[in-house]
C-alpha positions in Angstrom: 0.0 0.0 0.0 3.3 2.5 0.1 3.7 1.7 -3.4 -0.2 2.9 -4.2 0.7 5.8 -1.9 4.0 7.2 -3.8 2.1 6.1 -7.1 -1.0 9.0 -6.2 1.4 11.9 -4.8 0.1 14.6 -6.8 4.1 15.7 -7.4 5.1 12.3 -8.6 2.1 11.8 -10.9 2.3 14.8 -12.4 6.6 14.2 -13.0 5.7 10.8 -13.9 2.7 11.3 -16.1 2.8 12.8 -20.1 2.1 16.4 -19.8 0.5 16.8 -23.7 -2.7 18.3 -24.3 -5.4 20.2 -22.7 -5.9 20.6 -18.7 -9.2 19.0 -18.9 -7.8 15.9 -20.5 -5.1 15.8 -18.3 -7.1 16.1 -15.1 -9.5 12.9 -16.7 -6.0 11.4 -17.1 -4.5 12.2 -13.7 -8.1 11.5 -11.5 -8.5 8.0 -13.0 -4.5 6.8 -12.6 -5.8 7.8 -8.6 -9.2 5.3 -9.3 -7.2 2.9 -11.1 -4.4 2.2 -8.8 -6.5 2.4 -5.8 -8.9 -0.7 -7.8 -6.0 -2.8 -8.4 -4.6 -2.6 -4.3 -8.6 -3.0 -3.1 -8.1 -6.6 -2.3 -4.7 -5.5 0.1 -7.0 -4.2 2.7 -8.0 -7.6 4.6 -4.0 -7.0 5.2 -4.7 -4.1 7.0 -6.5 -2.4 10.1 -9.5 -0.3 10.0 -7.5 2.2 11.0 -5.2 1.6 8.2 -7.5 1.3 5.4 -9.5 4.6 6.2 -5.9 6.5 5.7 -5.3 5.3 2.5 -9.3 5.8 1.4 -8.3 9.4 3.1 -5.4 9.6 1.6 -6.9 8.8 -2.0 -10.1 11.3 -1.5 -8.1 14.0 -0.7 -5.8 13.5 -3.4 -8.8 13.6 -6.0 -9.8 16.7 -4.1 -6.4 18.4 -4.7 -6.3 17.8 -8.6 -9.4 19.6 -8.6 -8.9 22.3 -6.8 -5.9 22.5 -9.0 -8.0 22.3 -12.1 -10.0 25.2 -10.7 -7.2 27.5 -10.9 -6.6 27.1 -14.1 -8.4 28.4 -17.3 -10.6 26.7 -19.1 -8.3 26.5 -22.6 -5.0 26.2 -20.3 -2.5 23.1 -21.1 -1.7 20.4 -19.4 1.5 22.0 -18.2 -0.6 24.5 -17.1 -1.8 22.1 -14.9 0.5 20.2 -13.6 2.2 23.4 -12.4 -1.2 24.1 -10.4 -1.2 20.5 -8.9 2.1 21.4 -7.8 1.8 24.8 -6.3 -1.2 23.5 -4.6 0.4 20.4 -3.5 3.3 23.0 -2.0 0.7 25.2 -0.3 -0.4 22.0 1.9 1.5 21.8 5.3 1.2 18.0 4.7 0.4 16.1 1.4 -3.2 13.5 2.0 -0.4 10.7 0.9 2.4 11.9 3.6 0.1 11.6 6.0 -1.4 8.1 5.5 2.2 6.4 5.0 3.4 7.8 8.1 0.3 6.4 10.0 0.4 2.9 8.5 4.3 3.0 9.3 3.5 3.9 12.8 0.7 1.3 13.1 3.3 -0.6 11.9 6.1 0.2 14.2 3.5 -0.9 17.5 3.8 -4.5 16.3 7.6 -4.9 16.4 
Protein backbone atom coordinates (compact mmCIF):
# COMPACT_ATOMS: atom_id res chain seq x y z
CA UNK A 1 0.00 0.00 0.00
CA UNK A 2 3.28 2.46 0.08
CA UNK A 3 3.72 1.74 -3.39
CA UNK A 4 -0.19 2.89 -4.18
CA UNK A 5 0.75 5.78 -1.86
CA UNK A 6 4.01 7.15 -3.80
CA UNK A 7 2.06 6.06 -7.11
CA UNK A 8 -0.97 8.95 -6.20
CA UNK A 9 1.38 11.90 -4.79
CA UNK A 10 0.06 14.57 -6.80
CA UNK A 11 4.11 15.71 -7.38
CA UNK A 12 5.11 12.30 -8.62
CA UNK A 13 2.05 11.84 -10.87
CA UNK A 14 2.32 14.80 -12.44
CA UNK A 15 6.58 14.17 -13.01
CA UNK A 16 5.70 10.82 -13.91
CA UNK A 17 2.74 11.29 -16.12
CA UNK A 18 2.77 12.80 -20.14
CA UNK A 19 2.12 16.44 -19.80
CA UNK A 20 0.45 16.83 -23.67
CA UNK A 21 -2.73 18.29 -24.28
CA UNK A 22 -5.43 20.15 -22.67
CA UNK A 23 -5.94 20.64 -18.71
CA UNK A 24 -9.16 19.02 -18.88
CA UNK A 25 -7.75 15.91 -20.46
CA UNK A 26 -5.06 15.79 -18.25
CA UNK A 27 -7.12 16.08 -15.09
CA UNK A 28 -9.53 12.94 -16.68
CA UNK A 29 -6.02 11.39 -17.06
CA UNK A 30 -4.49 12.16 -13.68
CA UNK A 31 -8.06 11.55 -11.46
CA UNK A 32 -8.48 8.02 -13.04
CA UNK A 33 -4.52 6.77 -12.61
CA UNK A 34 -5.84 7.77 -8.64
CA UNK A 35 -9.18 5.27 -9.30
CA UNK A 36 -7.23 2.85 -11.09
CA UNK A 37 -4.44 2.22 -8.85
CA UNK A 38 -6.54 2.44 -5.76
CA UNK A 39 -8.95 -0.68 -7.77
CA UNK A 40 -6.02 -2.78 -8.45
CA UNK A 41 -4.60 -2.57 -4.30
CA UNK A 42 -8.58 -3.02 -3.07
CA UNK A 43 -8.14 -6.59 -2.34
CA UNK A 44 -4.68 -5.45 0.08
CA UNK A 45 -7.04 -4.16 2.75
CA UNK A 46 -7.98 -7.59 4.60
CA UNK A 47 -4.04 -7.01 5.18
CA UNK A 48 -4.71 -4.12 7.01
CA UNK A 49 -6.52 -2.45 10.07
CA UNK A 50 -9.54 -0.33 10.02
CA UNK A 51 -7.50 2.19 10.96
CA UNK A 52 -5.25 1.63 8.18
CA UNK A 53 -7.48 1.28 5.43
CA UNK A 54 -9.45 4.63 6.16
CA UNK A 55 -5.85 6.48 5.74
CA UNK A 56 -5.31 5.26 2.51
CA UNK A 57 -9.30 5.85 1.38
CA UNK A 58 -8.34 9.36 3.08
CA UNK A 59 -5.43 9.62 1.55
CA UNK A 60 -6.89 8.81 -2.03
CA UNK A 61 -10.14 11.33 -1.47
CA UNK A 62 -8.07 13.97 -0.69
CA UNK A 63 -5.83 13.54 -3.44
CA UNK A 64 -8.84 13.60 -6.02
CA UNK A 65 -9.77 16.74 -4.13
CA UNK A 66 -6.43 18.36 -4.67
CA UNK A 67 -6.34 17.84 -8.59
CA UNK A 68 -9.41 19.58 -8.60
CA UNK A 69 -8.91 22.27 -6.78
CA UNK A 70 -5.92 22.46 -8.98
CA UNK A 71 -8.04 22.26 -12.11
CA UNK A 72 -10.04 25.16 -10.73
CA UNK A 73 -7.15 27.48 -10.90
CA UNK A 74 -6.58 27.08 -14.10
CA UNK A 75 -8.37 28.36 -17.32
CA UNK A 76 -10.62 26.74 -19.10
CA UNK A 77 -8.31 26.55 -22.55
CA UNK A 78 -5.04 26.17 -20.34
CA UNK A 79 -2.55 23.06 -21.13
CA UNK A 80 -1.70 20.40 -19.43
CA UNK A 81 1.48 22.00 -18.17
CA UNK A 82 -0.60 24.46 -17.10
CA UNK A 83 -1.84 22.06 -14.87
CA UNK A 84 0.50 20.21 -13.57
CA UNK A 85 2.22 23.43 -12.40
CA UNK A 86 -1.25 24.12 -10.40
CA UNK A 87 -1.17 20.54 -8.88
CA UNK A 88 2.14 21.38 -7.76
CA UNK A 89 1.76 24.76 -6.35
CA UNK A 90 -1.18 23.54 -4.61
CA UNK A 91 0.41 20.36 -3.55
CA UNK A 92 3.30 22.96 -1.98
CA UNK A 93 0.72 25.16 -0.31
CA UNK A 94 -0.41 22.01 1.93
CA UNK A 95 1.47 21.80 5.32
CA UNK A 96 1.23 18.01 4.66
CA UNK A 97 0.38 16.14 1.37
CA UNK A 98 -3.17 13.49 2.02
CA UNK A 99 -0.38 10.70 0.91
CA UNK A 100 2.37 11.85 3.55
CA UNK A 101 0.12 11.59 6.01
CA UNK A 102 -1.44 8.07 5.53
CA UNK A 103 2.24 6.37 4.99
CA UNK A 104 3.43 7.77 8.10
CA UNK A 105 0.28 6.42 9.97
CA UNK A 106 0.40 2.89 8.48
CA UNK A 107 4.35 3.02 9.32
CA UNK A 108 3.47 3.90 12.80
CA UNK A 109 0.74 1.30 13.15
CA UNK A 110 3.33 -0.65 11.88
CA UNK A 111 6.07 0.22 14.21
CA UNK A 112 3.55 -0.94 17.46
CA UNK A 113 3.77 -4.46 16.30
CA UNK A 114 7.59 -4.90 16.42
Amino acid sequence: MILFLERINPTSMVMRMNKVGGATAFQSELLKTVRTEFEHNLSQQIYMSSKSWDAIVRSKEETIKLINVAATRVNADASAMDLAQSVVTVSAQLSELPTKAAIDFIKKEIGKEF
